[in-house]
N, C-alpha and C positions, 0 to 999 in steps of 0.2 A: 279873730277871723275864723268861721267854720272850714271845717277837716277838707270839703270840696273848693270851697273859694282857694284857699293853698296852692291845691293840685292844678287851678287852671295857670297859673303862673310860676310856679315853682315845681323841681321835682322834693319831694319828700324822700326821708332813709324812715325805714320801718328796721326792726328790730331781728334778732336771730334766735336763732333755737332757744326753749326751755327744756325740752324733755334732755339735750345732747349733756347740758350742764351738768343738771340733776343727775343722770347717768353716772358723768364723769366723779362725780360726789360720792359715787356707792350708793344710791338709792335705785332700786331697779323693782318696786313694786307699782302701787298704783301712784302714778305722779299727781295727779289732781289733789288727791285725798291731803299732799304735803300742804296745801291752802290752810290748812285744819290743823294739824302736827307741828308743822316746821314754817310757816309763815316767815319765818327772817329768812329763810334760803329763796323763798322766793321774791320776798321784797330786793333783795340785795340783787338778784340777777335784773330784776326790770331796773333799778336804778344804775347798774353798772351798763344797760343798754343805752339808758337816757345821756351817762356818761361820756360813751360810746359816741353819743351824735344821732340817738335816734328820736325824729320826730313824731314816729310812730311808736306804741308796744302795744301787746296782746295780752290778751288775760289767760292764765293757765287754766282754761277750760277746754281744751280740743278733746275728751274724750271725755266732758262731764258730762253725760248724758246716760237716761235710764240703759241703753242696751249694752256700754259698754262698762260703766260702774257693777253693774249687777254679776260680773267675773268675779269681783273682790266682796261682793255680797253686800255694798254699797248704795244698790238702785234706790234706796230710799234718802240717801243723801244730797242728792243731785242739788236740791234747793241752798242747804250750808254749805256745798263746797263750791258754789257757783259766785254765790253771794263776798264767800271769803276771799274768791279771786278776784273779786273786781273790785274789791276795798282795798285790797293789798296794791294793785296796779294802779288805783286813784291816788294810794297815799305816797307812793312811790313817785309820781308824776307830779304832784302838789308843786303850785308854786312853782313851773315848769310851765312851756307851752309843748307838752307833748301831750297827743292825743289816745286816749284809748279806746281799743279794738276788742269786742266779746267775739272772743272765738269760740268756730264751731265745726269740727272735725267730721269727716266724712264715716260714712257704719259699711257701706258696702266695699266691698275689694275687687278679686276678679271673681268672685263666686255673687253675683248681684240676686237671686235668687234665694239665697240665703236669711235674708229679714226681706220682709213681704213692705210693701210700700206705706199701707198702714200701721203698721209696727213703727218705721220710721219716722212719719207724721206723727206719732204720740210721742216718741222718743224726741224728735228735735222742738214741739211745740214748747214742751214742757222746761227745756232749757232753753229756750228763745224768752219765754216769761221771766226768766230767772235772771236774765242779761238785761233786757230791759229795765226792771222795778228797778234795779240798781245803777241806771245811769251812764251806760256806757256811749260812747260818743259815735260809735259806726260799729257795724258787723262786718267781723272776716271770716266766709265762709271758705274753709282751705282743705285741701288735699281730696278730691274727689276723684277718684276715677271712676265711679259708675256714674252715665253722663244724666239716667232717668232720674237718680237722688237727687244731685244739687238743682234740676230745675225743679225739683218735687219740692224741696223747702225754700229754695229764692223765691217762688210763688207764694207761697204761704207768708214768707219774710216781707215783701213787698203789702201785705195787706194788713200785717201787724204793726207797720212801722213806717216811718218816713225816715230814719235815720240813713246814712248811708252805707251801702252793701256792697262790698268786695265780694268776689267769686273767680273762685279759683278754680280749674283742673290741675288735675296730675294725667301724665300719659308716660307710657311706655316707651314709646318710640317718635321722637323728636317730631311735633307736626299732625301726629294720630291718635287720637284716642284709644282706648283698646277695642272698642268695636267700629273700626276704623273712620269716624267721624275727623273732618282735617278738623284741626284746634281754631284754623283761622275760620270755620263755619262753627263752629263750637260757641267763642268768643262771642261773635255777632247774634248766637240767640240765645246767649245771657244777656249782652245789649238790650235784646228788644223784650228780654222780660223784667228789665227793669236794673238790672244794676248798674253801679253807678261808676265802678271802677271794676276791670275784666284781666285776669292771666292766669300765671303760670306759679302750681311751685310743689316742691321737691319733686321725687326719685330723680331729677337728675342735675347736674353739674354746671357752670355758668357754661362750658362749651357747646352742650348740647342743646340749653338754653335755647341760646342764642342762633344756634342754629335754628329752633323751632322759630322764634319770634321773627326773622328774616323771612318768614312764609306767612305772617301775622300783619294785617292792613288795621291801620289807627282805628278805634273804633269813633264813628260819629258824632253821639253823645254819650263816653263813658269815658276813663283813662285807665291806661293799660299797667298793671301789676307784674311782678316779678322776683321770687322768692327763691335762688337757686341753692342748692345743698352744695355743701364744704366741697364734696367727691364722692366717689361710690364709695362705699362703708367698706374697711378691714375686719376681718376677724380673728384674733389672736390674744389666744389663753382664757377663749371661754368668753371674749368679751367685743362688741363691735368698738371700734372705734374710725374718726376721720383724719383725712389728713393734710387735706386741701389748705393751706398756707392763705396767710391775710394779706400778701403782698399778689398773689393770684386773683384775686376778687378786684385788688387797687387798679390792677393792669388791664379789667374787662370792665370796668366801671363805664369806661367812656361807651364801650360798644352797647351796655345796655342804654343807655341816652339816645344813641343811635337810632335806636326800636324804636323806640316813643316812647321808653319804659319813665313812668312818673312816679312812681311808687315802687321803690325799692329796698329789699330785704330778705331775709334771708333762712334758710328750713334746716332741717340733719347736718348736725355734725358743724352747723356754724356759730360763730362767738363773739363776744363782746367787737374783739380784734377784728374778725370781719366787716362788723358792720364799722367799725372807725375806718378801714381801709375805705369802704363805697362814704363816708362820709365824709371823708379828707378830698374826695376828688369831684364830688357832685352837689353834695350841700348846699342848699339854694341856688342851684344852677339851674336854667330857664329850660325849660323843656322844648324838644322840638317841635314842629304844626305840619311839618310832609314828611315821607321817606318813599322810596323805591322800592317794594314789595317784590320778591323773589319766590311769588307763587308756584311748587313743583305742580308740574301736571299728573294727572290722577293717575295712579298705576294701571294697566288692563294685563291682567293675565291671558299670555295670549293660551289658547286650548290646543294648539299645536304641540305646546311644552308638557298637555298633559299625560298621565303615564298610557302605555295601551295594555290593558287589562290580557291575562293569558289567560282566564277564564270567566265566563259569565258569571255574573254575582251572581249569589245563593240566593236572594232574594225575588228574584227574577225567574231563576230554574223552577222551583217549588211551588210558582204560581201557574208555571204553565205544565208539571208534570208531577207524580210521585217525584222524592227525593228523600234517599237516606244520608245520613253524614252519621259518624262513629264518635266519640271520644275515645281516647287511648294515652293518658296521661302521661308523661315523663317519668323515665326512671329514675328512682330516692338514689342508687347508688348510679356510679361514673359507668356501667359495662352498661352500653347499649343495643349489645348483641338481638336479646330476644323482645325489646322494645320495633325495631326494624324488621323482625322475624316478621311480628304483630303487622306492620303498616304494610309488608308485601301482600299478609293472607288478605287484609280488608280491600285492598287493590285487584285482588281478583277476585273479591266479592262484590266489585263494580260499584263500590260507594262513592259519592259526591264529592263529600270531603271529611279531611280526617281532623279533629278537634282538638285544640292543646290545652288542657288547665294551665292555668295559673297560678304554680303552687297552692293548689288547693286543699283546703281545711289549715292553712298556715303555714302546711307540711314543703322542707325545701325539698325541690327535684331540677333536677337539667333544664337551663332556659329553654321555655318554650319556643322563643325568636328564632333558637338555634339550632332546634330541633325539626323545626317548621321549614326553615330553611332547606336544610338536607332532603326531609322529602319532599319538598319539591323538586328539587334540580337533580335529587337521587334518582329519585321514582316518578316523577313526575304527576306527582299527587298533588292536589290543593288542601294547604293548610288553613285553618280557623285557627284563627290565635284569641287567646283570652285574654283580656287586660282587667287588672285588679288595679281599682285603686289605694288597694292597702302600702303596697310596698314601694309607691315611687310616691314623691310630692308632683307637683305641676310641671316641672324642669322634666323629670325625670318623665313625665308622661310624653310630654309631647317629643321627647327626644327619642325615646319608645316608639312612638309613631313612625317619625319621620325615619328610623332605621327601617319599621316593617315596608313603609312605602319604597326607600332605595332596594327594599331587599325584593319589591313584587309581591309584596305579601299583602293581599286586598280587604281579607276577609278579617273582621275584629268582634269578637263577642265583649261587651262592657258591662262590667260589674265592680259592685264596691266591694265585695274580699272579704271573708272570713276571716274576723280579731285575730293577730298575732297571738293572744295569749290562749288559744286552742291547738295551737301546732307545737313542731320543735322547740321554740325558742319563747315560752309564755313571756321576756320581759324585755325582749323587741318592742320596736315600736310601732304601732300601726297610722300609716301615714295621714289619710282619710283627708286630703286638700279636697279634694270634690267629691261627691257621692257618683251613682254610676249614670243618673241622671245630667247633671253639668258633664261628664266624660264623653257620652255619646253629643253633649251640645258641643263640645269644642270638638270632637271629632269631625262634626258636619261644618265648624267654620274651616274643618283642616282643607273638607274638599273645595272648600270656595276659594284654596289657594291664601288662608289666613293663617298665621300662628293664632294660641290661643288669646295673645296679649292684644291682639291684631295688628301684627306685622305682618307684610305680606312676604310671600315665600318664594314668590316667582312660578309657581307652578302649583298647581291642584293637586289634592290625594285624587283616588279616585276606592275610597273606603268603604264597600257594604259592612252595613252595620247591624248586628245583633244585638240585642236585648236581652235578659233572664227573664224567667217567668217562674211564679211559684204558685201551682195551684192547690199547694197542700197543705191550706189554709181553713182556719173555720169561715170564713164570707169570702172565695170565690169573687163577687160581686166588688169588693173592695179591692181585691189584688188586679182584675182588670180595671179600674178606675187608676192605678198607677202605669198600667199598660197604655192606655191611652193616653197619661199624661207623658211614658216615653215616648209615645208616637207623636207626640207636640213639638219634643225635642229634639227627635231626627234620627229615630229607630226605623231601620229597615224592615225586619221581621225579629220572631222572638225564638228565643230556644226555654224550654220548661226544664223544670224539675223531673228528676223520672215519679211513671206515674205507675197506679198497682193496682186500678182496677177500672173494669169496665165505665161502674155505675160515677168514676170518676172524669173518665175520658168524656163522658156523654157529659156531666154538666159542664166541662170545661168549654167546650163545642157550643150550648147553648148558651153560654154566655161568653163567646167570644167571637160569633160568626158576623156580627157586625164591623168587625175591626176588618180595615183592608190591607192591613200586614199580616204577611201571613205565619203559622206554626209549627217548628218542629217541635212536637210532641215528644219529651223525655221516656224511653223506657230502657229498663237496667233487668238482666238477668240474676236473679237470686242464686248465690251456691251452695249456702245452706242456711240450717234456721239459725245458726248463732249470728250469720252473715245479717239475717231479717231484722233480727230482733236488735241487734246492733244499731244497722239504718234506721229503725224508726223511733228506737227512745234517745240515738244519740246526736245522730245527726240532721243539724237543722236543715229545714224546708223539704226532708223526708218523710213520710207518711205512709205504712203500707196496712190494706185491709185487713182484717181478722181472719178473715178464713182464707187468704193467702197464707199466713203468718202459721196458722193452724197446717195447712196442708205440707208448710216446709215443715214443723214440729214433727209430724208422724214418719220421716225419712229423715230425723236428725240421727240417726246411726248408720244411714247409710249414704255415704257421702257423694257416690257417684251417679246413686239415682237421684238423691238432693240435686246435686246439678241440675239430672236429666227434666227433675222436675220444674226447676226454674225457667228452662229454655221454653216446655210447655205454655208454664204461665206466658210467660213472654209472648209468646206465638197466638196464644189466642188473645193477648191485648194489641199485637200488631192488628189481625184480622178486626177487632171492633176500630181501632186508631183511623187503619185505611178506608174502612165508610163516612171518617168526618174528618178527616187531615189528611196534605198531602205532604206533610213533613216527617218523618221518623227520624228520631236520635238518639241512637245507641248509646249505651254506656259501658264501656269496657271495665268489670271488676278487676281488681290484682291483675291486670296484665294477662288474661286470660282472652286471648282475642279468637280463639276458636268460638269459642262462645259468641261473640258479636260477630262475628264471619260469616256463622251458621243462620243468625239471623238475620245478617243482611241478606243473604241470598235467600232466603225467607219471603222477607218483606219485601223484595225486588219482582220475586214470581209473583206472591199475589197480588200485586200491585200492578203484572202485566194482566189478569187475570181480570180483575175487576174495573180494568180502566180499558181493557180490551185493543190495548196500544201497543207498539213497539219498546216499551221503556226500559226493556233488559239490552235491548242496542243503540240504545242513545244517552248510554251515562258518559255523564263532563266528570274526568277526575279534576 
């Protein structure tokens, strides 16, 4: 009797974790590759399932495939260690009525942007052939949480095969996908593109399950799957482990029957022992034909909840007027004395707002959050906070977040951070979960009132969003082709690099005057020429002209007119900046905020000057 004649009359137990076993064994390299190596450890696990009570097993391919073999320098093996999986699984099954399942593991995570969709299609084709020629009896497409992959290859599957297709999600939060799709519409347009059996399996546990499935209506022509994990994973001495008990699984058996669950089994952290538990109590047990569906109703964020902004985004001010904002970094040591000196002078320099790095160049200094903080409710300044993605993972980001929005803090410039191993501590680690790209995209689902996973929050950010910008590049031309691709992802306006000379601002301008986000333009006062020559052979995405550089050389002994000369420079690149931008962005060196003070009130006259406006009395701190 075929794998689907079974499932209309009977529920089926499918099998439990390979990767949790092998784990548990000491093996913690690439699991596929043991197909090849160690063949009896794996034969022995699919026959201890079969033991078990599983009518189902899979074949230890969920990560055979070129993009993820090619970690272990593997990608050309794809073909032998596919083929060895599902000899191994056949011989194992022999003389048995258990069926085998070519698995085929999901590439995208929460970064879905990460492999480009064709990259995927050559990566799953090429193991979908491999599962085939060999004979397997149905495909288990499992653990997807990017929801545009798994219909990208069930499509593709559906036209290579007539075998039967399992398809699976994984989600985040019981009921949602992460881009908040409900699972029970999820379900129904894998139905209609063809598979043949539809659900759920791992990240979470038979309770949470089961909660989802309660929101999950039978599908029509397909039967409904279910793969729950042991428990959420421990970590202890360096190592995950589960801890979810086989008699837990026996006690929840019946409720997954309940669901309409007909195909049962099990992901992370589960064992032989589990799956005898779900097969002791369901094992040709007849499956249901109704249930009472417990559809939640759709969240609406009401906008009542959301925050009420104490100053107009930056993005907004700069379109309708001049606007300077300063940087003034955090101080490397704990005395924040003349850091605050710094934020009062720029305060009565009437700038916008005042800028926080990000531990920048790697270098630790005083949480910007914290700092940002104070002057606000101190001085009543507005802070720009910078967010790096180097030093938090995704946890850490959006937790980041969600404090600037408790704390009123609107304003976030997003960038991916300067290597760890250029700062204090070269053997840190540099996080790099998202680049600065995905940052600002989950920043924009923050304000739709989504975590990043897509959970809803109850309430909106209400976040202007900054961008970087580095025009101190050899193609210009190229570096705004990423601008626009940030402005695809949910970039408000951009903040640059500091720039060092005219003939730079002017092509910047002409190739950027298309973009309707608008610029603050980087400029940094020079304090002397070792300060010059420093910025531009050392530090990335700075670049200064030759006869700037020259002009600091001839006052390298005299250090006060060095200054004097850099605020010059500075002053005649504000005048060129303010005929083609209406953004200026200071850069405060060492802490030296006279310097940027001098040229915010600078920039602020000839910008009432040349705009012929009032804008020296209508600055938003």
């Amino acid at each position: 009797m075929s794998f689907l004649e079974k499932l209309k009359n009977q529920i089926l137990i499918a099998d439990g974790a390979m990767g949790t076993l092998l784990y548990s064994y000491g093996k913690d390299s690439c699991l596929e590759e043991l197909n090849l190596s160690q063949p009896e450890h794996i034969q022995s696990i699919h026959k201890a399932y079969i033991a078990a009570g599983a009518d189902v097993i899979q074949t230890n391919t969920y990560a055979a495939n070129y993009l993820k073999l090619q970690r272990y320098g593997l990608e050309d093996s794809v073909k032998e260690i596919t083929s060895a999986a599902v000899q191994l699984a056949k011989q194992a099954a022999a003389k048995t009525n258990t069926y085998v399942l070519g698995t085929i593991g999901g590439n995208r995570g929460i970064k879905p942007d990460s492999i480009s969709i064709e990259e995927l299609k050559r990566s799953f084709r090429e193991q979908l052939y491999c599962l085939l020629l060999e004979g397997v009896d149905g495909l288990l497409l499992e653990t997807f949480y990017d929801f545009e992959e798994l219909e990208t290859i069930l499509t593709i599957a559906k036209k290579e095969t007539n075998l039967p297709i399992i398809a699976q999600v994984s989600h985040q939060e019981p009921g949602f996908l992460q881009d908040r799709t409900p699972v029970n519409d999820a379900l129904k347009r894998l139905e209609s593109l063809g598979a043949d059996v539809v659900g759920l399996n791992c990240r979470l546990g038979p309770h949470h399950m089961l909660v989802a499935l309660e929101q999950i209506e039978l599908p029509e022509h397909a039967f409904l799957s279910a793969y729950p994990n042991a428990s959420l994973p421990a970590y202890t001495d360096g190592k995950f482990h589960y801890e979810g008990d086989a008699d837990y699984f026996r006690n929840s058996a019946r409720a997954f029957r309940s669901q309409g669950v007909r195909l049962l089994g099990g992901c992370c952290g589960t064992t032989p022992e589990h799956i005898k538990a779900f097969a002791a109590e369901l094992k040709n047990s007849v499956p249901i034909t109704e249930k009472i569906v417990k559809l939640k109703p759709k969240k609406i964020i009401i906008d009542s909840l959301s925050p009420i902004r104490e100053f107009a985004p930056l993005h907004e001010i700069v379109k309708e007027r001049p606007s300077v904002i300063v940087e003034l970094d955090p101080p490397r040591k704990l005395d924040t004395t003349k850091f605050f000196e710094g934020a009062k002078a720029l305060k009565e320099a009437g700038i916008d707002s005042i800028t926080l790095a990000d531990n920048s160049l790697a270098t630790v200094r005083i949480s910007n959050e914290s700092l940002g903080y104070l002057v606000k409710e101190k001085l009543g300044m507005r802070p720009l906070i910078h967010v790096a993605c180097r030093d938090r993972n995704i946890i850490g980001l959006q937790s980041h977040l969600m404090g600037l929005h408790t704390l009123g803090m609107n304003d976030v410039l997003a960038i991916t951070g300067d290597p760890a191993r250029v700062g204090d501590f070269p053997g840190a680690s540099s996080v790099y979960d998202v680049s600065s790209f995905e940052l600002i995209q989950m920043i924009k689902q923050l304000n739709e009132g989504l975590s990043f996973s897509g959970k809803d929050l109850g309430q909106k950010t209400a976040f202007s969003i900054a961008a970087a910008f580095n025009p101190n590049v050899r193609s210009v031309e190229k570096a705004v082709k990423r601008l626009e691709k940030k402005v695809q992802y949910g970039a408000d306006y951009f903040i640059s690099q500091p720039v060092f000379s005219e003939e730079k601002l002017i092509e910047v301008y002409e190739n950027t005057k298309h973009l309707k986000a608008p610029i603050y333009i980087g400029l940094m006062p020079l304090t002397s020429s070792k300060n010059a020559e420093f910025l531009h052979n050392e530090v990335p995405g700075i670049k200064i002209a030759d006869s700037i550089r020259n002009r600091m050389a001839i006052l390298n002994d005299n250090p006060l007119q060095a200054a004097r000369e850099g605020i010059e420079i500075t002053k005649s690149l504000i005048d060129t900046a303010l005929d083609l931008f209406n953004g200026i962005y200071l850069i405060t060196p060492f802490l030296r905020y006279e310097l940027t003070a001098e040229l915010a009130l600078y920039a602020r006259q000839r910008a009432s000057e040349l705009r012929g406006s009032t804008y020296a009395e209508n600055t938003i701190y």
